[in-house]
TIRO-2110 file (N, C-alpha, C; in Angstrom, 1 decimal):
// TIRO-2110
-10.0, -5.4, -12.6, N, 1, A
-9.7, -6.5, -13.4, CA, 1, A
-10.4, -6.3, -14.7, C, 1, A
-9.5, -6.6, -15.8, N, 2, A
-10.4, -6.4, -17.5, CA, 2, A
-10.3, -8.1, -18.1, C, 2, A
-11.2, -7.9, -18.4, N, 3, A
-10.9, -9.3, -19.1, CA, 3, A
-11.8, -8.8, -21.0, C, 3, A
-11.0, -9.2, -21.7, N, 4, A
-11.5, -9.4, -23.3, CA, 4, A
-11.7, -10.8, -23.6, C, 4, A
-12.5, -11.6, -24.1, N, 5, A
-13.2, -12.7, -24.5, CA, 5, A
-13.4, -12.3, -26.3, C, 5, A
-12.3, -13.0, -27.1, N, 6, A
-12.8, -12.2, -28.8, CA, 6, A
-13.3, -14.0, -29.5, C, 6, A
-14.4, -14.1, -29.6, N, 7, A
-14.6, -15.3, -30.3, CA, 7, A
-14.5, -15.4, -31.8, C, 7, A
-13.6, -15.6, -32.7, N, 8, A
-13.8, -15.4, -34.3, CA, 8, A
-15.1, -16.8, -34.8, C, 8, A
-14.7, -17.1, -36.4, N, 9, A
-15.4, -18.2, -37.0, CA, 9, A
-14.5, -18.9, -36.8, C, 9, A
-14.8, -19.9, -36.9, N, 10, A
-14.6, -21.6, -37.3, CA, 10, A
-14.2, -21.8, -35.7, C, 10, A
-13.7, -23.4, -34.8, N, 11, A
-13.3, -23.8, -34.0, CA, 11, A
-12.2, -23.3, -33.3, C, 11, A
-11.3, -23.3, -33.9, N, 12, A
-10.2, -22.5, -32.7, CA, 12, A
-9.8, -21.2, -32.9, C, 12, A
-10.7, -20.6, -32.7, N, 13, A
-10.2, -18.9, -33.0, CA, 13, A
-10.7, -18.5, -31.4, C, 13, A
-10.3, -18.6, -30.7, N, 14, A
-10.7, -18.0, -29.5, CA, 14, A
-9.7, -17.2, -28.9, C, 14, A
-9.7, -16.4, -28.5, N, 15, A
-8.6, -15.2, -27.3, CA, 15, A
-9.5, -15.0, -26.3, C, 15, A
-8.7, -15.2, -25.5, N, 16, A
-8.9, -14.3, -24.0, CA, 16, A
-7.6, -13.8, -23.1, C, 16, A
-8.3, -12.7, -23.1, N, 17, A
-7.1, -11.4, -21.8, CA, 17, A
-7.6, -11.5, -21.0, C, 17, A
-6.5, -11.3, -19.7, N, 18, A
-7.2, -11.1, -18.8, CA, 18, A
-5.9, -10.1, -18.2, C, 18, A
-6.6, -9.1, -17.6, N, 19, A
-5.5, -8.3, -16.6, CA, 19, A
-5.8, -8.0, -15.1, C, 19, A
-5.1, -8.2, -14.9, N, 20, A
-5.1, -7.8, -13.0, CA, 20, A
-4.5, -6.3, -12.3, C, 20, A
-4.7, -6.1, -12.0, N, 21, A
-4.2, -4.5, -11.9, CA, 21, A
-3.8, -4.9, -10.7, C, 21, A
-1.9, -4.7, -9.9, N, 22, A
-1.9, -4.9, -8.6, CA, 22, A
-1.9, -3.4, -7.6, C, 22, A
-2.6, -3.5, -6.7, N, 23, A
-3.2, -2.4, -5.8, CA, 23, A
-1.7, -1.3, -5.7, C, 23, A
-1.8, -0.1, -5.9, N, 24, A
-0.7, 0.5, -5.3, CA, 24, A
-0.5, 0.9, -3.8, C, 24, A
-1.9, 0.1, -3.1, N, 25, A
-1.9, 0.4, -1.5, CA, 25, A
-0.7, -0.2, -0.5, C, 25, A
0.0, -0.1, 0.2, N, 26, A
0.8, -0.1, 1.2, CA, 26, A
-0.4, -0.5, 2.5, C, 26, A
0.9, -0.6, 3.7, N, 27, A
0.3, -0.5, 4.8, CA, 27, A
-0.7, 0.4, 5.0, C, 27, A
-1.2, 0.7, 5.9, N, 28, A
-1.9, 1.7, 6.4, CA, 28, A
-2.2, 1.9, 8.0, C, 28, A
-2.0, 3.1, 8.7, N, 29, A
-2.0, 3.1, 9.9, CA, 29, A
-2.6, 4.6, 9.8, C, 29, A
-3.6, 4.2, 10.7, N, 30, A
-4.8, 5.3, 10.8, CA, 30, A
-4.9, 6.0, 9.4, C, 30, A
-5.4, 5.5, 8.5, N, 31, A
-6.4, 5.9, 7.2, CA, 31, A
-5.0, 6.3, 6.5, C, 31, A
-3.5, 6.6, 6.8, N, 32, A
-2.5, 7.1, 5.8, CA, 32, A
-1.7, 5.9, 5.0, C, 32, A
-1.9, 5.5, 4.1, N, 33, A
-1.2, 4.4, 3.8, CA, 33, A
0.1, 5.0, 3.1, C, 33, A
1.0, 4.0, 2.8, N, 34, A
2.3, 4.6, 2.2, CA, 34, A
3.1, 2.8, 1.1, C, 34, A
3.1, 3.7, 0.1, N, 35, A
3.9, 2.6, -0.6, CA, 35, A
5.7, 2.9, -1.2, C, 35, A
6.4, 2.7, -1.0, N, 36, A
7.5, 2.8, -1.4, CA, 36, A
8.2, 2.4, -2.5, C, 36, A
7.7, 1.2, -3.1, N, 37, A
8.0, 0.2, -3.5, CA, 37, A
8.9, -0.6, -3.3, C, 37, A
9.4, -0.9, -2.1, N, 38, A
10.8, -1.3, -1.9, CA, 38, A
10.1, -3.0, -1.5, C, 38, A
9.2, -3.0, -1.0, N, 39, A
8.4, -4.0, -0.3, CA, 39, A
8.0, -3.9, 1.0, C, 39, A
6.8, -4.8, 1.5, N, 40, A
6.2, -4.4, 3.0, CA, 40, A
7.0, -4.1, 4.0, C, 40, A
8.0, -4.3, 3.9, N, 41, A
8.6, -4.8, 5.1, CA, 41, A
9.3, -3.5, 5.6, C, 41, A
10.2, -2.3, 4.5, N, 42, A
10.4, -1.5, 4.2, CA, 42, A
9.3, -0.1, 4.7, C, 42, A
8.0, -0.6, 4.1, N, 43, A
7.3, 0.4, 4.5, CA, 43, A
6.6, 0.5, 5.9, C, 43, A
6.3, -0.7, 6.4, N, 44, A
6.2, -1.1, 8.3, CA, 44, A
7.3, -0.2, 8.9, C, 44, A
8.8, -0.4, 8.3, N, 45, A
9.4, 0.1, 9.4, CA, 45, A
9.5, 2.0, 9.0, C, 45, A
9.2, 2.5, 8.1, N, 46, A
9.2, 3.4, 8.3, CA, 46, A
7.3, 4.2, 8.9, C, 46, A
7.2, 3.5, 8.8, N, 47, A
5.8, 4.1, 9.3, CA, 47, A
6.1, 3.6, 11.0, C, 47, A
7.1, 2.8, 11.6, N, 48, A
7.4, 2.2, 12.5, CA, 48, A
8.0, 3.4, 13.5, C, 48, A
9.0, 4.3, 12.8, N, 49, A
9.9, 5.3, 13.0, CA, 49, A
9.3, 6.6, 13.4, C, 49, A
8.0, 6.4, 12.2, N, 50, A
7.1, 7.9, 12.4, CA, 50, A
6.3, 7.6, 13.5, C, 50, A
6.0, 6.6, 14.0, N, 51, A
5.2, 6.5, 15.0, CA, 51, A
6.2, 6.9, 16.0, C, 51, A
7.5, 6.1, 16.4, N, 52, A
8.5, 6.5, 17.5, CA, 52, A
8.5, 7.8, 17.9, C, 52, A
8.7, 8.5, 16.2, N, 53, A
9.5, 9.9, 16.9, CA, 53, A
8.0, 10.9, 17.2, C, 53, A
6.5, 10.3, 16.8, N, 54, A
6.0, 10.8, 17.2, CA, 54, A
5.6, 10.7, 18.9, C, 54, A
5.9, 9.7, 19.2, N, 55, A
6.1, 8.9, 20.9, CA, 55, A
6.7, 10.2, 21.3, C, 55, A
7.9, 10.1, 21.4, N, 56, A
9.1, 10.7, 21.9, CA, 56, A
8.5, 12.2, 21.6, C, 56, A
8.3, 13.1, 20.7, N, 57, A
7.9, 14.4, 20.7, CA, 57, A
6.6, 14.6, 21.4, C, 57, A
5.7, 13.9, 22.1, N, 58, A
4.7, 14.1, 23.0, CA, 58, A
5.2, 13.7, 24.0, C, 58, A
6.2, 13.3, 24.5, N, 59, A
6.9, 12.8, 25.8, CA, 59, A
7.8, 14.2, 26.3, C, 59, A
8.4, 14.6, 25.3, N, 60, A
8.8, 15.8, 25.2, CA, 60, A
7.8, 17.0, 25.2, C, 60, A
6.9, 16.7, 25.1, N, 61, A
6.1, 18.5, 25.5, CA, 61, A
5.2, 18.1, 26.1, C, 61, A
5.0, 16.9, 26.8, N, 62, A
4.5, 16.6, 28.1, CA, 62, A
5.4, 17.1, 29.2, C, 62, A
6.4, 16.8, 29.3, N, 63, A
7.9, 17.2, 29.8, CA, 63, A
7.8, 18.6, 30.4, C, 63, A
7.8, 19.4, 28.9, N, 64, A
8.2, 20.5, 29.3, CA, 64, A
6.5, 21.1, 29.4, C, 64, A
5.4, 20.8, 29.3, N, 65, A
4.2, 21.0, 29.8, CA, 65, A
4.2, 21.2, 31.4, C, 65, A
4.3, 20.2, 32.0, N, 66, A
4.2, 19.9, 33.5, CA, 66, A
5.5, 21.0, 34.1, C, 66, A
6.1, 21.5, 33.4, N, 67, A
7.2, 22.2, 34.5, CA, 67, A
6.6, 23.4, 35.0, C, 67, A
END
């Protein structure tokens, strides 16, 4: 956050800025966060997907582990 406060002479000479910076952080699941910009909802579900197909590829070499 920046904020400028410029006081000149006489009574109404005053300015103030202020900025906010919005975070470019996303979700985050285990320390990797991801921002797309599309909105949260967007980026849940693909972090949603990468979890799945991570499921399923340990299910699969558990699988063929045990044979």
């Amino acid at each position: 956050m920046n904020k400028t406060i410029n006081i000149g002479e006489g009574q109404n000479n005053v300015e103030i800025h202020q900025t906010i910076a919005k975070p470019d952080k996303g979700p985050s699941v285990a320390g990797v966060s991801l921002s797309t910009g599309y909105g949260w909802g967007v980026d849940v579900s693909i972090i949603l997907v990468i979890v799945a197909l991570m499921y399923i590829g340990k299910k699969c070499v558990d699988k063929w582990a045990s044979k």
